[in-house]
N, C-alpha and C positions, 0 to 999 in steps of 0.2 A: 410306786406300784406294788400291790402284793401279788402273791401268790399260793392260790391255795392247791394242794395237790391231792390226789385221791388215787390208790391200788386197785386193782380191780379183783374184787374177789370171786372165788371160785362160786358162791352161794349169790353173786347178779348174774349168773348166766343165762343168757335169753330175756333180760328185761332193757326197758328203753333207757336209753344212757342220759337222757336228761333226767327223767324221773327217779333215776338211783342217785344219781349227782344232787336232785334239788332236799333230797332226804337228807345224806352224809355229809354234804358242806352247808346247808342252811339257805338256798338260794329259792327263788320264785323258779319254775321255769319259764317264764315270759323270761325274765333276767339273763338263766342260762342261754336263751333262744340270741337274745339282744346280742351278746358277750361271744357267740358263735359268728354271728354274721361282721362283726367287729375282728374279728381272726384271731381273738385274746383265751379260744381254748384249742388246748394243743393233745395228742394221744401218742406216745413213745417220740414227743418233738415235732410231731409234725400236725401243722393246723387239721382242726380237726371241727366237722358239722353237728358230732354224734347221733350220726343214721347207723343203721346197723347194727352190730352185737360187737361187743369189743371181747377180749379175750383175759383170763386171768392173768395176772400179773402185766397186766395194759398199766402204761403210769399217764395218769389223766390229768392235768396242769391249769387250771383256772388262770389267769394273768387279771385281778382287778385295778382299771388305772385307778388310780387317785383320782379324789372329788374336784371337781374344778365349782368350789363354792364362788367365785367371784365372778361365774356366770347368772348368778341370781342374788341380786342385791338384797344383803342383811339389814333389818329394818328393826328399830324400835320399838316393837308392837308389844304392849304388857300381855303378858302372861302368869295366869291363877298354877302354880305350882304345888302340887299334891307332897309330890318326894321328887326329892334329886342328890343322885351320888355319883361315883365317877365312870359305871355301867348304862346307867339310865335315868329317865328324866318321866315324872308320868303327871300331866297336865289335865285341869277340867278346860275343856274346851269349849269356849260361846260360840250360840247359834253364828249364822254370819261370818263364819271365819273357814275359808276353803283351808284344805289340808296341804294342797301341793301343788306348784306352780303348773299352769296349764294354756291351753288356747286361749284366749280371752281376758286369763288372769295370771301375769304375770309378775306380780306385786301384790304386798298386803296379803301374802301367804302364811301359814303355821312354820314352812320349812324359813321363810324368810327370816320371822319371828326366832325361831331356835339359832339362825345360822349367828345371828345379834347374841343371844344369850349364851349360847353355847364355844361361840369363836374357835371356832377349828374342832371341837371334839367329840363330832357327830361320827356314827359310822358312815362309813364310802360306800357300803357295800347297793344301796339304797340308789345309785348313781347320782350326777347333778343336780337333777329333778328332785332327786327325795331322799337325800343326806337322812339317815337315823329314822327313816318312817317304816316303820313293821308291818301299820294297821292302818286304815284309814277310817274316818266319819265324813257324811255327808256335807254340805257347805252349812246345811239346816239345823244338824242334828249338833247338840251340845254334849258334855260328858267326859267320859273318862278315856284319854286315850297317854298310851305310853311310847317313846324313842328311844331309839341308843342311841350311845355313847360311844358305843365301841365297835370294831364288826363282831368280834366274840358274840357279846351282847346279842346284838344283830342276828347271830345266828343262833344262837337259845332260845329267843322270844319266835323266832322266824318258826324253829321247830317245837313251840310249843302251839302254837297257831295250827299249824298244819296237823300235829297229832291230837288237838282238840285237847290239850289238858287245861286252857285257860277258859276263865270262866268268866264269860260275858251278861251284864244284866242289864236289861233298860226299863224306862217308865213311858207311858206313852198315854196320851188323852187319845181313846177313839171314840168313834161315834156311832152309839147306839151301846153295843157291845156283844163278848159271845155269848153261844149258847147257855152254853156251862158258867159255871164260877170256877174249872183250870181245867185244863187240858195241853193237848198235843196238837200242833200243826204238821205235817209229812208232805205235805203234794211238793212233788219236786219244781223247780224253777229252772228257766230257760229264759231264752231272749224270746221278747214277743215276735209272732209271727208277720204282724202287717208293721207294728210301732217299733223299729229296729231299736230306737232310743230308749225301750223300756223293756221289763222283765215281768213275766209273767209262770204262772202254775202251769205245769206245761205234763201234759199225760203218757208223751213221750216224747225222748230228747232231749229232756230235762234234767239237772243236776241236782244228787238228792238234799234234802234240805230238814231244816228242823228245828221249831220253834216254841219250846213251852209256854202258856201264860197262866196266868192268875189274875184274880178279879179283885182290886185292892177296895174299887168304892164305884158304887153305879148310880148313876143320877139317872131320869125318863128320858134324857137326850143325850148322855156321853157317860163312859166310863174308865178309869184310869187302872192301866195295868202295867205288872210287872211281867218283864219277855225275858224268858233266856234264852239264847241261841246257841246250837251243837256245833251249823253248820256256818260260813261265811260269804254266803251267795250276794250277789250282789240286791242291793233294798231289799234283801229277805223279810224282814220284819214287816215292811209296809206291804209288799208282794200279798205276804201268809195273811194280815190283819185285813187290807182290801176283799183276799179273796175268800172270805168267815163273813163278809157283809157289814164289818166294823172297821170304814177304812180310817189312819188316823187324821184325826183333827188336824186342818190346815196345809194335808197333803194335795196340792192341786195335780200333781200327774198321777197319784193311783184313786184318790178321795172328792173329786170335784166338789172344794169346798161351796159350800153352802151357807141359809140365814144365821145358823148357829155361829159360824165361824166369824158373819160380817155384825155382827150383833155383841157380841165377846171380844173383840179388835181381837184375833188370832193373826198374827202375821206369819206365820212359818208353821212348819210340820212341828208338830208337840212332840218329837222323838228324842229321850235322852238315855247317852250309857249312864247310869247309873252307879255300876260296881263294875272294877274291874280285879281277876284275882291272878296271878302267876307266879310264877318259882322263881325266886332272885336268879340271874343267869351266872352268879359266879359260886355264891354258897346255899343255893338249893331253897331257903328260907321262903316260907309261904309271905307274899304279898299279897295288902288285900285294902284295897284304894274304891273309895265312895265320894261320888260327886255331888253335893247339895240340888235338889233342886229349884232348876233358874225361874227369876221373876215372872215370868211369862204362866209357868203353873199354876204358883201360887195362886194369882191372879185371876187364872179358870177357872180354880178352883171354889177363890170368891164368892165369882159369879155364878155357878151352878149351885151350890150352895145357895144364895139368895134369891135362887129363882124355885 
């Protein structure tokens, strides 16, 4: 078990003790919430919720148990290796391949996959479920995604996510395309109102959001673009490009594919990270990792071409 600990300074006075905590030790606060109801955070020794205002010089105590990886069985699964050292590990990730063990899929996971290659030297901080995962992709979406190695790690990457300094890029086949040849997406996202399952533009009550694109190549029935994203809202990407009237190719919950898609054999959403950039979490060094992209493009791109 670790423990991580945190002072309470005179300059958090009056702000919520999760929200100062998930900034200063590098935690989600879903995490801190989880780690509360667990009785594994404590405030001057004694279990603590963090409701309320705590007071300067409050000594605030994280307790993270140890991973119990041999709750989820380490598998064999090859894995496309970008970079790997003894901080982090940062993987092109194929369509098809969920990121972390869940209802339904309990096996033939990414964490499965690293708990095999990695054998013990993921961070904890992530709990059982998701040893070393910072970020996640879709089950659909292929690309660039990075893990620790370590909780350090874990919590450098954690707060560079949160302070938006890393820099996310994807490729994406949509259909039709936008207005423009680049622009700015802003409408905030929220959970939909009737479809609980799904996320929508939401005019209030919505978290804000923000999507750059560019128009790489337009064909009369699909065009391929480059996204970058500010914010990490949940399907942002698909959300902002459905709701521009460009949803992407082979997205059947925001895109109801169609002839293009059954005509081109599209199996899956055309969504890929493309580039991803961050600051080594131990000497500061810009990283800056690009994932080819997968057969399935090329392919579209073929055939739009030849039609």
């Amino acid at each position: 078990m670790k423990r991580l600990t945190y002072i309470w300074l005179a300059e958090d006075a009056g702000q919520r003790a999760d929200k100062v905590l998930a900034v200063r030790l590098g935690y989600t606060r879903s995490r801190l919430q989880q780690l509360t109801r667990q009785g594994a955070v404590s405030v001057n020794g004694q279990a603590h919720d963090l409701r309320g205002n705590l007071r300067t010089g409050d000594r605030v105590e994280v307790a993270e148990p140890d991973p119990l990886p041999d709750e989820i069985m380490a598998e064999n699964i090859p894995l496309e290796i970008l970079f790997e050292d003894s901080q982090v590990i940062v993987l092109n990730k194929p369509a098809d391949l969920v990121v972390h063990p869940g209802a339904g899929n309990r096996e033939g996971t990414l964490v499965s996959a690293l708990l095999h290659h990695c054998r013990g030297t993921l961070s904890g901080i992530g709990g059982v479920e998701r040893p070393g995962i910072v970020h996640r992709l879709d089950k659909d979406t292929s690309g660039v995604l990075v893990a620790a190695k370590t909780d350090a790690a874990h919590q450098s990457l954690a707060g560079q996510f949160k302070g938006r300094s890393i820099e996310k890029y994807y490729q994406a086949f949509v259909r039709l395309g936008p207005k423009g040849e680049a622009g700015s997406w802003t409408d905030a996202i929220g959970r939909h109102r009737v479809q609980r399952q799904k996320m929508s533009v939401r005019r209030s009550g919505g978290r804000e959001a923000r999507t750059d694109y560019k128009t790489l190549q337009r064909w009369p029935t699909a065009s391929l673009l480059e996204l970058r994203i500010f914010t990490g809202r949940t399907h942002q990407i698909r959300v902002h490009c459905a709701a521009a009237g460009c949803p992407v190719l082979g997205d059947a919950v925001y895109g109801r594919p169609g002839s293009l898609e059954k005509e081109a054999g599209i199996a899956r959403q055309l969504l890929h990270a493309a580039r991803l950039v961050f600051a080594h979490p131990v000497d500061g060094r810009r990283m800056d990792f690009k994932a080819p992209l997968p057969a399935d493009f090329s392919k579209l791109k073929r055939y739009l071409d030849g039609q």
